[in-house]
Every structure is written in C-alpha cells, then in structure tokens.
C-alpha positions in Angstrom: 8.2 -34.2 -51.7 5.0 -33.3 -49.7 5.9 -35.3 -46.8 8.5 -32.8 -45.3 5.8 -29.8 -45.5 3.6 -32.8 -43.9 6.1 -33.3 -41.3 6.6 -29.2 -40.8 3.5 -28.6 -40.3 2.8 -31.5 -38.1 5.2 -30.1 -36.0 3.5 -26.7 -35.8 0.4 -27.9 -34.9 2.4 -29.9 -32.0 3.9 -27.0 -30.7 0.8 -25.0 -31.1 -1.0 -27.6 -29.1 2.0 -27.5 -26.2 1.9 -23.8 -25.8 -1.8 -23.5 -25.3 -1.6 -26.5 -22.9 1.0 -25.1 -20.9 -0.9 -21.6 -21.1 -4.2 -23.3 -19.8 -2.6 -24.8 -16.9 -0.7 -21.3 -16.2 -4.3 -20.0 -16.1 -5.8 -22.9 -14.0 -3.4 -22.2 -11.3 -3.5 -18.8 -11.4 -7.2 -19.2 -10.8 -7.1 -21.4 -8.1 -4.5 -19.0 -6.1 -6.9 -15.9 -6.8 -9.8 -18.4 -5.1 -7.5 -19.1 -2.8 -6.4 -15.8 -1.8 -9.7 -14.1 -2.2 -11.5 -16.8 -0.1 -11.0 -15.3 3.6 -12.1 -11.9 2.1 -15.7 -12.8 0.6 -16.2 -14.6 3.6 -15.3 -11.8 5.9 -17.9 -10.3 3.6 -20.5 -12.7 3.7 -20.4 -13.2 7.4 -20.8 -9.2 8.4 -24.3 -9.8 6.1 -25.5 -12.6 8.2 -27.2 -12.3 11.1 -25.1 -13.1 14.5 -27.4 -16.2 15.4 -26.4 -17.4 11.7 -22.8 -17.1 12.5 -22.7 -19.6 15.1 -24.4 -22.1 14.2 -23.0 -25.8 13.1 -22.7 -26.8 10.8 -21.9 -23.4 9.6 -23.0 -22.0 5.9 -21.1 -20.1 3.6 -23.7 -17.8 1.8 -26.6 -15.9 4.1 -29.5 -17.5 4.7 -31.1 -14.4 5.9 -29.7 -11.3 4.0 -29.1 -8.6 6.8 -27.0 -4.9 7.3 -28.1 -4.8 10.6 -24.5 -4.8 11.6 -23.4 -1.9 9.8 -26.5 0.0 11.6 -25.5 -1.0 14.4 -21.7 0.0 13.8 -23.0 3.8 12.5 -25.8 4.4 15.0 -23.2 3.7 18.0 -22.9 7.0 20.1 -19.4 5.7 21.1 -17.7 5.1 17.6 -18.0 8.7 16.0 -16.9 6.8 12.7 -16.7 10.1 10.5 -13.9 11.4 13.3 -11.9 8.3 12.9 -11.8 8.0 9.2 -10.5 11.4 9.0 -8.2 11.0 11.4 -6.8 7.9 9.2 -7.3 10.0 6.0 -5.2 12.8 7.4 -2.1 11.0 8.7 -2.1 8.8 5.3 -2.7 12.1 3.2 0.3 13.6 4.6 2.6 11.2 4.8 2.4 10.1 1.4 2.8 13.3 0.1 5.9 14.3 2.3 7.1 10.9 1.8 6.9 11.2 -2.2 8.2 14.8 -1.9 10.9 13.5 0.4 11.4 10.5 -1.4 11.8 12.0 -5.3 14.3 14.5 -4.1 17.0 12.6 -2.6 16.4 9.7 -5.3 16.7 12.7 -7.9 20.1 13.4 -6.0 21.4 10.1 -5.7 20.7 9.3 -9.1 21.6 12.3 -10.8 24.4 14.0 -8.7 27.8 13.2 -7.7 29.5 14.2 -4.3 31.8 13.0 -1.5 30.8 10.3 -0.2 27.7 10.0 -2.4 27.6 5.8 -2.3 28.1 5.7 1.3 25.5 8.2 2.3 23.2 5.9 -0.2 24.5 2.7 1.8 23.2 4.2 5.4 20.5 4.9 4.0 19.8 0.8 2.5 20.9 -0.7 5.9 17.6 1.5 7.6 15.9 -1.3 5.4 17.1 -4.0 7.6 16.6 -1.9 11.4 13.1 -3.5 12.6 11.1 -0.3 13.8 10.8 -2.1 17.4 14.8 -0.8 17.2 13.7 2.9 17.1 10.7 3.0 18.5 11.6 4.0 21.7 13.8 6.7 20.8 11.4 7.9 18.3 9.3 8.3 21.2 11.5 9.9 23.8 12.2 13.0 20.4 8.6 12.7 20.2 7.9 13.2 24.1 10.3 16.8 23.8 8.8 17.9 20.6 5.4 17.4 22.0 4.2 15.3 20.2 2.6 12.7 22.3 -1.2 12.0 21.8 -1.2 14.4 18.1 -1.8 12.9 14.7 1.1 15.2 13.8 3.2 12.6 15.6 2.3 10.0 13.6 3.4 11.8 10.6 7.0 13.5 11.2 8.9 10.3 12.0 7.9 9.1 8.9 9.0 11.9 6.5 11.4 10.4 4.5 11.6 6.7 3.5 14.8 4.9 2.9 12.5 2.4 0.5 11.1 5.0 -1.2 14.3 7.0 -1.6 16.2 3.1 -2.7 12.5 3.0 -5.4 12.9 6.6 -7.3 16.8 6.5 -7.3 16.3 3.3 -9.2 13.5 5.0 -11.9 15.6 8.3 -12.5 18.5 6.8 -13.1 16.4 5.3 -16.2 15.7 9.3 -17.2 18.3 10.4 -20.0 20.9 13.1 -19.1 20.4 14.3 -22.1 16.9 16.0 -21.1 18.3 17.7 -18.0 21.5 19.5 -20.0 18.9 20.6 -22.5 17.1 22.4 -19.9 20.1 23.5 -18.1 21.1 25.2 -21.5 17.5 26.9 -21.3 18.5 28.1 -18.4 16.4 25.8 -15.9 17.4 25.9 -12.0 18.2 22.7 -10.5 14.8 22.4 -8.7 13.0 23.6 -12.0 14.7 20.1 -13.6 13.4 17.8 -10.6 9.8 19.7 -10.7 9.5 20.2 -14.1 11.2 17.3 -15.9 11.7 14.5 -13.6 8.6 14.5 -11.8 6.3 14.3 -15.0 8.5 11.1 -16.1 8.0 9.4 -12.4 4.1 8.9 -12.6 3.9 4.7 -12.3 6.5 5.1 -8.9 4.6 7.7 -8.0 1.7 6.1 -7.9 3.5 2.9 -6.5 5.3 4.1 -3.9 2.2 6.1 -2.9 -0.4 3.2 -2.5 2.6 1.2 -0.8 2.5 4.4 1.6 -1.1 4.6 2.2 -1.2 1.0 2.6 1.0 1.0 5.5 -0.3 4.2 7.1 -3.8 3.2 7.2 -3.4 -0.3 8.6 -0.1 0.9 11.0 -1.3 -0.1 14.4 2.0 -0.6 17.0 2.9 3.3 16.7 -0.6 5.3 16.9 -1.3 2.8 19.8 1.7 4.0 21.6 1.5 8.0 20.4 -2.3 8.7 20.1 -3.6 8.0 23.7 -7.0 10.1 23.3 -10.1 8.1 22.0 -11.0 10.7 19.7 -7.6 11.2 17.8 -7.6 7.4 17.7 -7.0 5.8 13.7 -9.2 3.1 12.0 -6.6 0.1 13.2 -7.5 1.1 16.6 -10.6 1.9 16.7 -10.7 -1.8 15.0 -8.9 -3.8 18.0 -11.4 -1.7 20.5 -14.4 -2.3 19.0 -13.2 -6.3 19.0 -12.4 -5.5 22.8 -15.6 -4.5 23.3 -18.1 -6.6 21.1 -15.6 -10.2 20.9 -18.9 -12.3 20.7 -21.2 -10.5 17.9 -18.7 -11.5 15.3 -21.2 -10.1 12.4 -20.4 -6.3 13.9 -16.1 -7.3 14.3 -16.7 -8.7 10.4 -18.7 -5.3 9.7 -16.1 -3.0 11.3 -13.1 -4.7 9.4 -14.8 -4.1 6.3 -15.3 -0.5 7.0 -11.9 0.1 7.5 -10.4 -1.8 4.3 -12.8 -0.2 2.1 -10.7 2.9 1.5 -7.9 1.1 0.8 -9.7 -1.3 -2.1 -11.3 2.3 -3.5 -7.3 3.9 -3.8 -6.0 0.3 -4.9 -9.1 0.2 -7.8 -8.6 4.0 -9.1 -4.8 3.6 -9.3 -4.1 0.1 -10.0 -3.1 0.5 -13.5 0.0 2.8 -12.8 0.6 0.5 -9.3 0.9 -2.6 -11.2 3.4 -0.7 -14.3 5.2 0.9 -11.4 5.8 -2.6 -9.9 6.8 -4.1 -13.2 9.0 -1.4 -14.0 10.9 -1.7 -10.9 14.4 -2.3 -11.4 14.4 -1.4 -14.9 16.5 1.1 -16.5 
C-alpha cells in the first residue's frame, strides 16, 4: 500500500529534477549568447578608455591599464566636429519621422483593419510587396523627386520619403485588428466621428506598437547612413552616421578617438532603448496576436 505513493512521489521528484535541469541549461546558454553578443560592445568601451599607445600594443589587454577620457576631450574640444550641431541634426530627422511614420502608420492600419472597400486586400498587398523592393531600387528616383522638390542637401529631405512605412502600416493593421468592434459602434452610437474613434479609442489601446514600431523607427533613422550621404552634402547638416565614417577618414590610426566617436553616437539610442524597453519588448511579443 505505501509503495505506489513511494513510487508517485518518486516520480515527482524526477520530473522536478528534469525541469530545473533543462531550465539551468536554458539559462546557461542564454548567458553565454548575452556574453557573446555583449562582448564587441564592452570592448568598444574599454578600448575608447585606453590610451592610443595601449591600443596597439601586443599582446593586447582587455581591461585599461591606464584609465583615460582623453579621447572624448579630444572628440569635444575639436573646432571641426561642432558635436552639439550634429546630434541635433540626428535628433530632428529621427524625431520627425517617427512621429509622421506612427501617425502615418496607425491610420492606414486603423483603415485596413477596420474598414472595408474595393479593393481593400489588394491595395494592402501593394503595399506588403514594398517589403521586398531593396531601397537601392528607389533610391535614385527618390532622388531625382527630391532634386524638383528641392530637397537636396535639407534634413527635410531625409524625412518626406520616409513618411509612411509599409512595415509599420503591415505592424498596426495586425494590433487593431485585435481591438473589439464592439468599442468603436459604442462610440459611434455616442455620436463619435470616424477620426474621434482612431484618436480617441484606438490610439490609447496601441501603446506597446507604438512604442515598438517607434524605437524600430528611431533605430533606423539614427544609424541610416546610404541616404543622408547622398541628400545632405553640406558638413554642417551632416547626421551622426556621417559624421562617424569622416571622423574615421580623418583620424584611421588613433583608434581610441574612432572607439570614442562610435560610442557617442550609440549612446542615444541605448538611453531610448532603456526608458522604453518594457513596452518594446510586450510590443514584440504581442506581435501577431489577436
């Protein structure tokens, strides 16, 4: 009689012990690919604190020996790199294109998710296949609307190509479709307009894709090189990617001040990633789901 609750609880404590072995090699190698992955970072770190006769030497070390910011003195007392100019050039092309592309980007989802019309699925479909159209495709046409707008060498033209977003259009279609019908009648019945429901009762329910969509936006504005090298041609509207490859142009040996410059220019996008990584990561993991 008590060997079967023997055996039961036997059995327990096996699969007990399984689960929390298979759980501590999950976290093992998730470890080790964190290490992995955050490896070239620290030592981009580490190396723009070293001093540039450290850097060369063999066999090389890992930590500073001598503790330094000399490079970042350097990099801010430079008469030729107004720093302040660049970063708010950067900040005000990524600024405004995430919030045109969110506006942009909410609305047609909001219409596409929400609406029916003629032809509704294959205006959506056009609008996928820009997924798959490398921008090297459009670039030069971009360019020549660009060239008879006026555009050329204005941070404006860095912007207006990049109003709307077929991925971001493709990511809020897929979120509001996941918002009940039932909350947009009720407000019709209040007597709501159409753009009183998308301002007033979508948008509230959209924060985690907001957020999502919005750090993948300022993400790829801030580090977009190809197109403000080809638009911006005068060094003062230049971005931070730019400014980056110039500076490397200029100073390719004193690798502590190239090590010091790239972490200048990441360090806005680790500050956004920080304050808004909660909703980014439920935005991610909501993704798909309705």
């Amino acid at each position: 009689m008590t060997s079967q609750p023997l055996r039961k609880t036997k059995r327990q404590d096996h699969g007990r012990a399984a689960r929390l072995f298979r759980r501590s090699v999950s976290y093992i190698i998730l470890i080790i690919g964190t290490l992995v992955t955050l490896v070239p970072f620290i030592w981009v770190i580490l190396t723009s604190l070293k001093p540039a006769i450290e850097i060369i030497r063999i066999p090389p070390t890992f930590f500073p020996e001598t503790w330094t910011f000399e490079s970042y003195r350097t990099i801010f007392n430079d008469p030729n790199v107004p720093l302040e100019r660049f970063y708010l050039n950067s900040l005000f092309v990524a600024t405004f294109r995430v919030g045109i592309t969110v506006f942009t980007s909410t609305l047609a989802g909001f219409v596409f998710a929400k609406y029916k019309f003629w032809g509704k699925n294959a205006f959506f479909g056009f609008i996928l296949m820009q997924l798959m159209i490398p921008f090297q495709v459009v670039m030069i046409p971009a360019y020549l609307i660009l060239v008879k707008l006026g555009l050329v060498d204005s941070l404006w033209g860095l912007i207006i190509p990049s109003m709307v977003d077929a991925f971001g259009i493709f990511l809020m279609r897929q979120f509001i479709e996941g918002i009940p019908n039932e909350l947009m009648d009720a407000a019709r019945i209040d007597g709501a307009s159409e753009f009183g429901i998308y301002w007033r009762i979508v948008m509230p329910q959209l924060g985690s894709a907001i957020a999502a969509l919005g750090i993948f936006t300022f993400m790829g504005t801030w580090n977009d090189y190809l197109w403000p090298l080809i638009v911006i041609t005068t060094h003062e509207r230049r971005t931070l990617p730019l400014l980056l490859t110039w500076y490397n142009s200029q100073h390719g040996t004193r690798y502590d001040l190239t090590m010091a410059a790239s972490i200048l220019v990441l360090l806005p996008i680790l500050v956004v990633y920080a304050i808004f990584q909660r909703r980014f990561v439920r935005g991610i993991t909501m993704t798909g789901f309705k």
